[in-house]
C-alpha positions in Angstrom: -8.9 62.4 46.9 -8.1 64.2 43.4 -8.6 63.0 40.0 -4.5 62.5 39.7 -5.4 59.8 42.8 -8.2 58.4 41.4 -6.3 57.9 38.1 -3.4 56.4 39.5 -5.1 53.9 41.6 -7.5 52.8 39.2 -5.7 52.6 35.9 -1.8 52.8 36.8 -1.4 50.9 39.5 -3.5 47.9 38.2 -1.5 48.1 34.9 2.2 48.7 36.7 0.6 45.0 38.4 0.2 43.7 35.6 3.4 44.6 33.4 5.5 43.4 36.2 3.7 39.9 36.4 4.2 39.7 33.1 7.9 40.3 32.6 8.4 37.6 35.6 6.7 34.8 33.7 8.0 35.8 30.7 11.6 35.4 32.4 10.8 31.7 34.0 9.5 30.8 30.7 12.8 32.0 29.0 14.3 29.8 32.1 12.3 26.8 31.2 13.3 26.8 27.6 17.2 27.8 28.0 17.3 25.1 30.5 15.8 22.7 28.1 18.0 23.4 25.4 21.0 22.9 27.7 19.7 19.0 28.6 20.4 19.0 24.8 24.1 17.6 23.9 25.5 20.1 22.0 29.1 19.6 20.0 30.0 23.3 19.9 32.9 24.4 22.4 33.5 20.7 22.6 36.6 19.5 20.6 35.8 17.6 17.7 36.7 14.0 17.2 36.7 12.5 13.7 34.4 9.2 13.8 35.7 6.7 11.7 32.1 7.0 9.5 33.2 10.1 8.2 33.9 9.9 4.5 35.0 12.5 2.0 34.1 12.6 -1.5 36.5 13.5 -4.4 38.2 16.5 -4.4 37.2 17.3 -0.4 39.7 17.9 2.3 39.3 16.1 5.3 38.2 19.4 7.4 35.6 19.9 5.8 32.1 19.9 8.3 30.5 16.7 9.9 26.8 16.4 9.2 26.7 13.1 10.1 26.1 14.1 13.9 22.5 15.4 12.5 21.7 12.2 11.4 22.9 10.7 14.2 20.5 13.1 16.9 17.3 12.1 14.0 15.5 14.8 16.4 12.5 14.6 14.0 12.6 10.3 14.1 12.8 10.5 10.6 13.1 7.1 8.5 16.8 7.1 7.1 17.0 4.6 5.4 14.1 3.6 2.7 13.6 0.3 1.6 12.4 -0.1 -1.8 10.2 -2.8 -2.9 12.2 -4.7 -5.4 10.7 -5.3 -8.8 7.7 -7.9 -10.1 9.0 -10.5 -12.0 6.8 -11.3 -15.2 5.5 -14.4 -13.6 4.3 -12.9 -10.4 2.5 -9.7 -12.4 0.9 -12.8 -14.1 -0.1 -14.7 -11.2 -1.7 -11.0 -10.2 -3.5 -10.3 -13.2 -4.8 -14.1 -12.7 -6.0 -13.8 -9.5 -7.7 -10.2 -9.8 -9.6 -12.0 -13.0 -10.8 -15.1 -11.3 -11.8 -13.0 -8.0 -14.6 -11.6 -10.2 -15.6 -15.5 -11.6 -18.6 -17.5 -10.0 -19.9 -20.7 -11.4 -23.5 -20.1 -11.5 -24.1 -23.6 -13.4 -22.6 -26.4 -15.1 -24.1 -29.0 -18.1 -22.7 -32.3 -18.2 -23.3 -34.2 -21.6 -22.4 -37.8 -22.5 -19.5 -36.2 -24.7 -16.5 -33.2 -23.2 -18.1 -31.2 -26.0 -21.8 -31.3 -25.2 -20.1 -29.5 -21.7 -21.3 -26.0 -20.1 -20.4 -23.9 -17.8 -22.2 -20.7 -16.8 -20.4 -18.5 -15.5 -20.9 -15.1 -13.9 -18.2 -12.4 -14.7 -19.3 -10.2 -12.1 -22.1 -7.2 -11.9 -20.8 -5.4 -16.0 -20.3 -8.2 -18.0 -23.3 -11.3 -16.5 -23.6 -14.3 -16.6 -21.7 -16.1 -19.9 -21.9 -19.7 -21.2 -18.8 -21.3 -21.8 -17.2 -24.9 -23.3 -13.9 -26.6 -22.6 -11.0 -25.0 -24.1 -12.6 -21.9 -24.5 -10.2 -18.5 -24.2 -11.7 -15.6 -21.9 -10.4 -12.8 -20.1 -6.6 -12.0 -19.8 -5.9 -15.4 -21.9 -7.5 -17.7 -19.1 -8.8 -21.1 -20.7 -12.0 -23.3 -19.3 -9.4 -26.6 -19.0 -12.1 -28.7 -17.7 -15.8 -28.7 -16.6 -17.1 -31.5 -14.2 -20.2 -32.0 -12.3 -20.2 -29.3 -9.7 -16.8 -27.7 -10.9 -14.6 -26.2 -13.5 -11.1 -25.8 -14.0 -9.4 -22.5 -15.4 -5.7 -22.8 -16.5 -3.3 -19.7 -17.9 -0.1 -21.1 -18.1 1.0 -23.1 -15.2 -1.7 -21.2 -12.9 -4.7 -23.1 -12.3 -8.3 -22.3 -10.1 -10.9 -24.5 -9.4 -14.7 -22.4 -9.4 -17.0 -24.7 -7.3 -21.1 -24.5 -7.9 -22.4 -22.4 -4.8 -19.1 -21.0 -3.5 -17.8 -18.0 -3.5 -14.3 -17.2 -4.7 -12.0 -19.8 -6.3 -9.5 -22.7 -5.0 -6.0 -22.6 -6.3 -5.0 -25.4 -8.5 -1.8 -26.9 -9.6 -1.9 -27.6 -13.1 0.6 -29.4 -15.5 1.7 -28.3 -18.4 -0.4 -31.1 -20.8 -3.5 -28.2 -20.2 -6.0 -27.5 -23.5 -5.5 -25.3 -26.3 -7.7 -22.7 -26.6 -10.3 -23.5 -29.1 -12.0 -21.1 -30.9 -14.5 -18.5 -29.3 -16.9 -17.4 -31.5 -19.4 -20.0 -30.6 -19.3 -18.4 -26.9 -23.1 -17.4 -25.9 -24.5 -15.0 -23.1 -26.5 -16.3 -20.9 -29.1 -13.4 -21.6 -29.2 -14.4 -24.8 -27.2 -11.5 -27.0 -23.7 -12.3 -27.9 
């Protein structure tokens, strides 16, 4: 055998192999993909037909294009149609701002006296701000007001939102309240429990 041989069967013909493999499963793929794209409905060479959702604006002709057909297909399953959440009313950002307050609120202990004034409450106002002694009527946070403080309970009003804090419980009970609640009184006698002000 010559070199001329021994170069053609070792390095042509192997590559002439593999060119031609290639190029046949490049062709099926080509196959594969045309005849995907023809399972595909397609409105071209078809005659169109005007759907009765087709609407033209001012100062349009009605031959102008249809895109409405893309839409239709939503090949990408796209969400048309967004729904927006409609607007808080000022009562229900309230109610919000109410709850987010009182979720920080436990009633860590309560003083009964012989007289509504001789009342405390001590309550913690979460991990920042400790544990704060309170009376009835007084104003804290987002204009919340201690209503009433019973034996194992008290009662925080803003408005017509009320929340019960019971000793040893975590989180609060929803009240309903009527509209004879307590004025604020006065705050500056309000104490910390660690004993700054």
């Amino acid at each position: 055998m010559t070199i001329d041989e021994k170069l053609i069967r070792s390095v042509l013909l192997p590559s002439a192999v593999s060119v031609f493999f290639a190029v046949v499963v490049s062709f099926v793929l080509l196959m594969l993909i045309n005849s995907s794209f023809m399972r595909m409905p397609l409105t071209s060479g078809v005659p169109s037909v005007k759907p009765a959702s087709m609407h033209t604006t001012a100062g349009q002709t009605g031959s102008g294009t249809n895109y409405d057909a893309i839409g239709e297909r939503n090949l990408f399953r796209a969400k048309l149609q967004i729904e927006l959440p409609k607007p808080k009313t000022k009562e229900e950002i309230e109610e919000e701002v109410f709850v987010n307050t009182m979720r920080n609120y436990n009633l860590k202990g309560v003083w009964v006296g012989s007289n509504k004034k001789d009342n405390f409450a001590f309550i913690d106002k979460g991990p920042q701000k400790g544990v704060w002694i309170h009376r009835n009527g007084d104003q804290l946070e987002g204009g919340i007001i201690l209503a009433e403080i019973g034996p194992n309970a008290v009662l925080m009003t803003k408005g017509n939102l009320g929340a019960t804090l019971t000793l040893f419980a975590r989180g609060f009970e929803r009240t309903p309240v009527k509209k004879t609640d307590t004025k604020p009184r006065n705050t500056q006698g309000e104490i910390r429990a660690t004993g700054s002000r």
